[in-house]
C-alpha positions in Angstrom: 0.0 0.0 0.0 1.7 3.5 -1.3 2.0 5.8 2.1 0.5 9.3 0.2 3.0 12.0 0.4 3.0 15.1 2.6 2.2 17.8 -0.2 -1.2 15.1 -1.1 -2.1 15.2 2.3 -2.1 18.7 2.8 -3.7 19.7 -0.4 -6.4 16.5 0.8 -6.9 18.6 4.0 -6.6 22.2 2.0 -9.6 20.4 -0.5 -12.0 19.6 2.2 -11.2 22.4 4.6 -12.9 24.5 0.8 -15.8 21.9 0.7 -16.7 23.7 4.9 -15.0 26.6 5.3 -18.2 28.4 6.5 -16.9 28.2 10.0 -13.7 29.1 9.7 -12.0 31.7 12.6 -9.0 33.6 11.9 -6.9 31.6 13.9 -7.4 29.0 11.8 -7.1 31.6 8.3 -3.5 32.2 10.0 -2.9 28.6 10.5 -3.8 28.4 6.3 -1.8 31.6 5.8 1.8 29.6 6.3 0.7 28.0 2.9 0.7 30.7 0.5 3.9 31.0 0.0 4.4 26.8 -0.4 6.9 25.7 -2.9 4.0 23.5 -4.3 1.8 24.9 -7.1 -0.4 22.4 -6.1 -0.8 23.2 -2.4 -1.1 26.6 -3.4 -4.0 25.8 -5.7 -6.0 23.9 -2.8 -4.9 27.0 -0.4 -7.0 29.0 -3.0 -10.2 26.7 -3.0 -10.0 26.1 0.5 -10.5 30.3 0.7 -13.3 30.4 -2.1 -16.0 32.5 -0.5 -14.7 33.6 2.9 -15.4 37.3 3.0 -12.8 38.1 5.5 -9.9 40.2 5.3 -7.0 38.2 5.8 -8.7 35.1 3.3 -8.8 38.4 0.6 -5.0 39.1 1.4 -4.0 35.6 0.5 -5.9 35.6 -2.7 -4.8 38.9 -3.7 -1.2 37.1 -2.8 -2.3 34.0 -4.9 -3.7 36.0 -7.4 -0.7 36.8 -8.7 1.2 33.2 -8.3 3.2 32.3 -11.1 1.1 29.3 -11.9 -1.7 30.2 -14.3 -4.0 27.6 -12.5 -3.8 29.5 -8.9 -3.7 33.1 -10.5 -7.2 31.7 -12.0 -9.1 30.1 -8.9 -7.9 33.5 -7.1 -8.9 35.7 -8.9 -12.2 33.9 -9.5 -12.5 34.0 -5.8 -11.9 37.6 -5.3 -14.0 38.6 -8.4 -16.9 36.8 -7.6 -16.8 34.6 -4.6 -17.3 37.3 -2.0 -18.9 40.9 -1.8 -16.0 42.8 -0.4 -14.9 45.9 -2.8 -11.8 47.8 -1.9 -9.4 49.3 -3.6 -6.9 46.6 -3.6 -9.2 44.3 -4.7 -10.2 46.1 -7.8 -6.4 47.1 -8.8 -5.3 42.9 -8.4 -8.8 42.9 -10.9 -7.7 45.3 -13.6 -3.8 44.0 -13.7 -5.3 40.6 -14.4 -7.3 42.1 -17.1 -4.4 42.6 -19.5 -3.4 38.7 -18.5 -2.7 36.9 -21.6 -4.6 33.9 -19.9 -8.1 34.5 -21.8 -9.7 32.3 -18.7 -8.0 34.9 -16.1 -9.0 37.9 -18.2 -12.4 37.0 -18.1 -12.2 36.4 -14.5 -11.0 39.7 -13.6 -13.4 41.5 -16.3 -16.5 39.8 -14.2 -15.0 40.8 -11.0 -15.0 44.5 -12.0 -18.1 44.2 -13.8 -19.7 43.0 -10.4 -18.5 46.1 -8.2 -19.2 48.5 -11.3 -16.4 49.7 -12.0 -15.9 52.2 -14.9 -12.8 50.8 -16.4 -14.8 47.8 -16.9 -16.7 49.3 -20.3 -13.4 49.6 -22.3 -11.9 46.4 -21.7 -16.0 44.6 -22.8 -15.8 46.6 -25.7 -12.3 45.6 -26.3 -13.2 42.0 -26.1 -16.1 41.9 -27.9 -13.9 43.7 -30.7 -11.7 40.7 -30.5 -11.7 38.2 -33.2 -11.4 35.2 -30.4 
């Protein structure tokens, strides 16, 4: 029987900590903090579902943080999460928003064009009407 590694047991516990993470306290949003800066696209990626829809401000300073990972995959789910996962609308949030509109990831783009769209801001217009003038 194959012993799973560490990095598959923590993104196993990242995974379902995301699947009930209505509850969660900030003591345990600093214990999930440590992971953000993992070595592990992978763990970082489950660190970003496990924060999907926590409205809080240190779960939106990690996915700002994530939101700008090197791996397309977790620059997607968090910026998914901060664009339309929660409510909050600061000004940090919308700047992480509009630099990941000019991402040559169509998926992330698209992401971050929603999230601005959904807290109305003006900068939105240009970049739909840019996109619709796209040939993609």
């Amino acid at each position: 029987m194959e012993v799973p590694s560490t990095e598959k047991l923590v993104c196993t516990a990242l995974f379902a900590i995301g699947h009930n993470n209505k509850h969660l306290q900030v003591k345990h949003l600093k214990a999930l903090q440590q992971f953000q800066n993992s070595k592990s696209k992978d763990i970082r990626y489950a660190l970003t579902f496990s924060l999907l829809g926590i409205d809080h401000q240190l779960a939106i300073k990690i996915l700002i943080k994530l939101a700008q990972d090197r791996s397309q995959k977790v620059k997607d789910w968090a910026t998914f999460g901060l664009g339309t996962q929660i409510e909050t609308d600061n000004e940090e949030i919308r700047n992480i928003l509009y630099k990941n509109c000019s991402s040559k990831d169509d998926q992330n783009k698209q992401e971050a064009i929603k999230g601005l769209l959904n807290r109305k801001d003006e900068r939105v217009k240009e970049m739909i009407m840019q996109e619709l003038k796209n040939e993609d």
